[in-house]
C-alpha positions as CSV (number, residue, x, y, z in Angstrom):
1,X,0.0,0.0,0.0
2,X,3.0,2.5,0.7
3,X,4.1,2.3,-2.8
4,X,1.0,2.8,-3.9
5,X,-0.1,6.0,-1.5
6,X,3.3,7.7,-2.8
7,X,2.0,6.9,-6.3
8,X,-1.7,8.4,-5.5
9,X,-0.6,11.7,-4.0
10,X,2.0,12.5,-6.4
11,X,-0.9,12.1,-9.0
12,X,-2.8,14.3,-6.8
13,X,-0.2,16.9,-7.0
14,X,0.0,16.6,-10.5
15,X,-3.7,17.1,-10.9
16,X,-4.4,20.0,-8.6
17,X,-1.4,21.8,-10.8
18,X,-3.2,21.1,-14.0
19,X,-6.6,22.1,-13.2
20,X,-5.1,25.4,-11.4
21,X,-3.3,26.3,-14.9
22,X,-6.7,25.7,-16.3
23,X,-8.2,27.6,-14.3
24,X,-11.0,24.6,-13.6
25,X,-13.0,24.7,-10.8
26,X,-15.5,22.0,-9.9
27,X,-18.6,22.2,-8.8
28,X,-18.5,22.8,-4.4
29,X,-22.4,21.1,-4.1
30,X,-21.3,18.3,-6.1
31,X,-18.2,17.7,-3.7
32,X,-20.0,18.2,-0.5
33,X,-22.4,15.8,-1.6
34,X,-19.4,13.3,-2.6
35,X,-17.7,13.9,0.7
36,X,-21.0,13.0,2.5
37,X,-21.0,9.9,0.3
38,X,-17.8,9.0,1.1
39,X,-18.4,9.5,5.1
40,X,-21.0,7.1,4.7
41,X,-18.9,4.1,2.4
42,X,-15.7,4.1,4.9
43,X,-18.4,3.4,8.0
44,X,-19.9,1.1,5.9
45,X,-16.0,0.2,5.3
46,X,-15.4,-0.3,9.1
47,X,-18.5,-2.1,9.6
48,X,-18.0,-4.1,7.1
49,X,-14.5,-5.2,8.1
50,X,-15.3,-5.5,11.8
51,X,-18.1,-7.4,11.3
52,X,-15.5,-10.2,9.2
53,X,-12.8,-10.2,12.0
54,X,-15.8,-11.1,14.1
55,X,-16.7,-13.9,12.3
56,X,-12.9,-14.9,12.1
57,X,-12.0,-13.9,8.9
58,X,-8.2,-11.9,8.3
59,X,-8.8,-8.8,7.4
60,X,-5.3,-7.5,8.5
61,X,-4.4,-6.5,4.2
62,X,-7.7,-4.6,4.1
63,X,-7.7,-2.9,7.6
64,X,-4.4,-1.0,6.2
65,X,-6.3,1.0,4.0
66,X,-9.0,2.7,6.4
67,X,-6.2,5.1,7.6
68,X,-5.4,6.6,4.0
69,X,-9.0,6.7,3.1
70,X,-9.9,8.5,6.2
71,X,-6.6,10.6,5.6
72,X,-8.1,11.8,2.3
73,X,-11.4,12.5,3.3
74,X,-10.3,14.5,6.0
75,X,-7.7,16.2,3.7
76,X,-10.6,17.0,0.8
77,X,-12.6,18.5,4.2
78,X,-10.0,21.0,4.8
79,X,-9.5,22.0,0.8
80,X,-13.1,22.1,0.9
81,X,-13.1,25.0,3.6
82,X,-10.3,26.6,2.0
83,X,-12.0,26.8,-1.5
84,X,-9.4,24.0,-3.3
85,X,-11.9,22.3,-5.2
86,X,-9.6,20.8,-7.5
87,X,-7.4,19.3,-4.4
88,X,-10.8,18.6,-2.8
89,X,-11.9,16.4,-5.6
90,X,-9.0,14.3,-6.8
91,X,-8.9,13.5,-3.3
92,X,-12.2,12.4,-3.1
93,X,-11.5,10.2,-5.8
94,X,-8.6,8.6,-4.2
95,X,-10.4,8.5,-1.5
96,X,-13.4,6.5,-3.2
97,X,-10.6,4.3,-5.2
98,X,-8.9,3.3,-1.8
99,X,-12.6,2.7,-0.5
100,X,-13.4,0.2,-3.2
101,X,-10.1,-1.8,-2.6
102,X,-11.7,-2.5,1.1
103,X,-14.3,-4.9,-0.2
């Protein structure tokens, strides 16, 4: 997952540059809706994966990626306040991709 988390953010990086020379700006509804999407999929996520180690099921590889995913969310939260909607939404969608590697 390291690897792959250095990989994500430096494509995060590379995106926030490129929509900032183009001067695009997504849409602030449509990412505070996403972000309360997301909120919802990684307790789903935690539920989810609590509710296998319960039943006795490893879920060691998948429990790994609810810190970065939560990371991300929180980030997009905070680029959200600050008016970043381009940071805000490429990390909602590495947010959402990290979410969907969960289950």
């Amino acid at each position: 997952m390291q690897k792959g988390y250095v990989g994500l953010t430096k494509q995060e990086n590379l995106y926030e540059i490129s929509a900032n020379r183009q001067n695009y700006v997504p849409n602030r509804l449509a990412l505070q809706k996403k972000l309360a999407s997301l909120n919802l999929t990684y307790s789903s996520n935690e539920s989810f994966l609590l509710t296998q180690k319960n039943k006795g099921l490893d879920v060691k590889t998948k429990v790994v990626s609810l810190s970065p995913m939560q990371e991300k969310l929180q980030k997009a939260q905070v680029e959200l306040t600050k008016n970043n909607f381009p940071l805000a939404e490429i990390l909602l969608l590495s947010a959402e991709f990290i979410g969907k590697e969960i289950k």
